[in-house]
N, C-alpha and C positions, 0 to 999 in steps of 0.2 A: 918706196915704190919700186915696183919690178922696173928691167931695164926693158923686156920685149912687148912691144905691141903686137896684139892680137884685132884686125878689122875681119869680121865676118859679114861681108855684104849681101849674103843673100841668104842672112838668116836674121828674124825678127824676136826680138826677145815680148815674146807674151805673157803678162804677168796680170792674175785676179786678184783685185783686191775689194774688203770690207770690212771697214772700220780699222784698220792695223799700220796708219802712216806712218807710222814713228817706225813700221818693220820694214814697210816699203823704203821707206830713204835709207833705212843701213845698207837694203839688198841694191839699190842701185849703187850708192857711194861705196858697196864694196866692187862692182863690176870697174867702176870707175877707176877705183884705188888699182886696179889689178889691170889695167890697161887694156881692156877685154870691151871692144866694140861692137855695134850691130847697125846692119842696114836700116835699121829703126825696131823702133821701141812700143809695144802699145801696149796700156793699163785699162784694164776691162773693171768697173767699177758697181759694184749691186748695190745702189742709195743705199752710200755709207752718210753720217751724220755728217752736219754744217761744218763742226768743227775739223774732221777729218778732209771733208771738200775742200776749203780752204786750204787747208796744208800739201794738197793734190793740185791744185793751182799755182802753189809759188817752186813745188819740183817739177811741174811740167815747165815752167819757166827755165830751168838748172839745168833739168837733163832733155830738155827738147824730147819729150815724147808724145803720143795722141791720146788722147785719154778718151774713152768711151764710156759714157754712164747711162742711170737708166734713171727713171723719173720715180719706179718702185723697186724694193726688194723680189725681185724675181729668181731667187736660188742662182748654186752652181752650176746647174746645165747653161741657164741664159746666158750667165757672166761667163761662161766660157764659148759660149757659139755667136754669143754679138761680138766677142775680143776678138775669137778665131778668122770672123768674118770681115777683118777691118785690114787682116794682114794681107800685103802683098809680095812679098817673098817668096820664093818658091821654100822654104822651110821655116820653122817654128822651135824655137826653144821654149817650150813652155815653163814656167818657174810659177810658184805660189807665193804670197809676200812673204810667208814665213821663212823661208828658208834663205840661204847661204853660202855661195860656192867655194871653196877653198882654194888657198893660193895659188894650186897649180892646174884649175880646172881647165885655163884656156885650152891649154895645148890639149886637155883630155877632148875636150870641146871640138880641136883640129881634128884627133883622129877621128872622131864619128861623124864629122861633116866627110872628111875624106873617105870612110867607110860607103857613106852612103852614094858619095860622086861613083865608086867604083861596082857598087852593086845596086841596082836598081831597083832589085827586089826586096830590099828593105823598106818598111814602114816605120819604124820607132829603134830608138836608142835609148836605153834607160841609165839613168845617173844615180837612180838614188829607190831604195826600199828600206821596209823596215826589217826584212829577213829574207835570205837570199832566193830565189827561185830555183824549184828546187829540177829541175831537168836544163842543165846545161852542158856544150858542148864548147873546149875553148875557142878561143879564133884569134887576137892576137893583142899586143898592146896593153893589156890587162880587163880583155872584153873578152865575153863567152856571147856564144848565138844561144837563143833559149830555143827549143824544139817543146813537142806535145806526144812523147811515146805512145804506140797504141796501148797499153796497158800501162796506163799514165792515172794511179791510183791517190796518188797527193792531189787531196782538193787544193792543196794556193794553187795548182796550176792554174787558175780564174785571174791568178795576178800575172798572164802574161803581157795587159798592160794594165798601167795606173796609171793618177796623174799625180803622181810623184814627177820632180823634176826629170823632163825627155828631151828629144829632139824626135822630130818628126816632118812630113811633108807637108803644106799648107794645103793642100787639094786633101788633106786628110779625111773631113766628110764625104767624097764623094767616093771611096769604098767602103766606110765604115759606117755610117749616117751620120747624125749630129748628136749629140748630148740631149737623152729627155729632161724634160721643165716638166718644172711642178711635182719634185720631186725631193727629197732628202739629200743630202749630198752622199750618201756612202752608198744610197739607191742608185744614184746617179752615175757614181763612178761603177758599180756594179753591170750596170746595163750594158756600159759602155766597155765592161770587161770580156760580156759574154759575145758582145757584137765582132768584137776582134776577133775572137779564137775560130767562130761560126764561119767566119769568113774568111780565114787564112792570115791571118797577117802575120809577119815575120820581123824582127827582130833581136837585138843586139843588147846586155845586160853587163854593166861594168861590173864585175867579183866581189871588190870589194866593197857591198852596196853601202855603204854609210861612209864611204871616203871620200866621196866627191860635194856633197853639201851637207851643210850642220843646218838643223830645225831649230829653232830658237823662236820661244814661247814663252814670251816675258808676264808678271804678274799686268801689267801697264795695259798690255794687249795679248790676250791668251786666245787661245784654240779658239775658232768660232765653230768648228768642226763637233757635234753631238751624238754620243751613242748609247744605248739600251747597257745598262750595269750587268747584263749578263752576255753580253758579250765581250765583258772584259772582266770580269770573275777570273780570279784562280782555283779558285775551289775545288779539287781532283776531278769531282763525281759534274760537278755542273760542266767542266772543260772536257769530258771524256763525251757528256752528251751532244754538247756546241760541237765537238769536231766530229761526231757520227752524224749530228745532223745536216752541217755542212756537206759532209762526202754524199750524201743524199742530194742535197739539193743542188749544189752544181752541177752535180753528174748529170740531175735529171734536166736540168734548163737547159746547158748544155748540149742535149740532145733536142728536148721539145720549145722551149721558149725563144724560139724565132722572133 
């Protein structure tokens, strides 16, 4: 066990979950194991099955947290704007059950709380992607600020946010809206990518993007996360299509899809 304690009181660790207890109790007992606290905890829950309920019962017992659930499956916009909605913290760490902070996340954890005390004009801090963004400027600690160049021709720029694990403000809907329902999860997160960028928001992106949490995706509990076979093709001629057609279409939402 580490010897330093990390209490961050005025940050809420937000976590979605459906169907994947067995991933949620690693990700807390590993916050646990690593002496890494929070002003409170809430698990935002999309009717997950009886036997997963249950199991969500005897760790809100263990780790004292609030559990919010919903009576149906109403997608990822819901489970993340009824969780969002439950926290009272002035900020948010948001985590997926899936994932995993690494031993020495705390203290990365301290600089971007510290980041954000000293500039105001931050919105989000990112910990984690699956390829790095690609217009960044350094800044310090092993964070870059991410910018939007005006001839900013790499479509990822759409991923200036995700919800890959962040840190962020809890008043966050009310510059950015909420998360659209009834929708797809990769829609969902989409929406919510274009909304950011439309609207300015500024943010912080740790370099080395896969150093700070491991995703683990066990046979037991795999991905609930679903996507079209062709947009994950390697096939030259399908990928050279995929990424003309993307540069198309963010470009153009981007401008019109208000």
């Amino acid at each position: 066990m580490l010897d330093k304690h990390y209490f961050f009181k005025d940050i809420t660790l937000l976590i979605t979950h459906y169907n994947r207890s067995s991933s949620l109790a690693r990700l807390l007992a590993t916050f646990k194991k690593q002496n890494c606290l929070f002003g409170d905890i809430v698990v935002s829950d999309d009717c997950s099955k009886t036997a997963h309920l249950a199991t969500l019962e005897t760790l809100k017992a263990e780790y004292s947290f609030r559990l919010i659930t919903s009576p149906v499956n109403k997608g990822l916009g819901n489970n993340i704007n009824k969780g969002q909605d439950a926290v009272r913290t002035p900020l948010t760490l948001y985590v997926q059950e899936d994932f995993l902070p690494v031993s020495d996340f705390a203290q990365h954890l301290q600089d971007a709380y510290d980041f954000m005390q000293e500039r105001k004009d931050l919105d989000i801090i990112r910990f984690y992607a699956y390829y790095v963004y690609p217009y960044l400027i350094s800044y310090k600690k092993g964070f870059s600020e991410m910018k939007i160049p005006f001839l900013s021709l790499n479509y990822t720029k759409i991923y200036f946010y995700s919800d890959h694990p962040h840190l962020r403000y809890s008043n966050f809907f009310e510059k950015f809206g909420r998360y659209p329902e009834g929708l797809k999860g990769d829609k969902t997160e989409y929406k919510m990518c274009l909304s950011f960028i439309q609207k300015k928001g500024k943010g912080l992106f740790y370099a080395d993007f896969k150093g700070l949490f491991d995703q683990v995706n066990s046979e037991d509990e795999p991905s609930t996360m679903t996507r079209s076979n062709w947009t994950q093709s390697r096939n030259p001629l399908i990928k050279f299509a995929r990424d003309c057609y993307r540069q198309l279409k963010y470009n153009y939402d981007l401008k019109f899809n208000k």
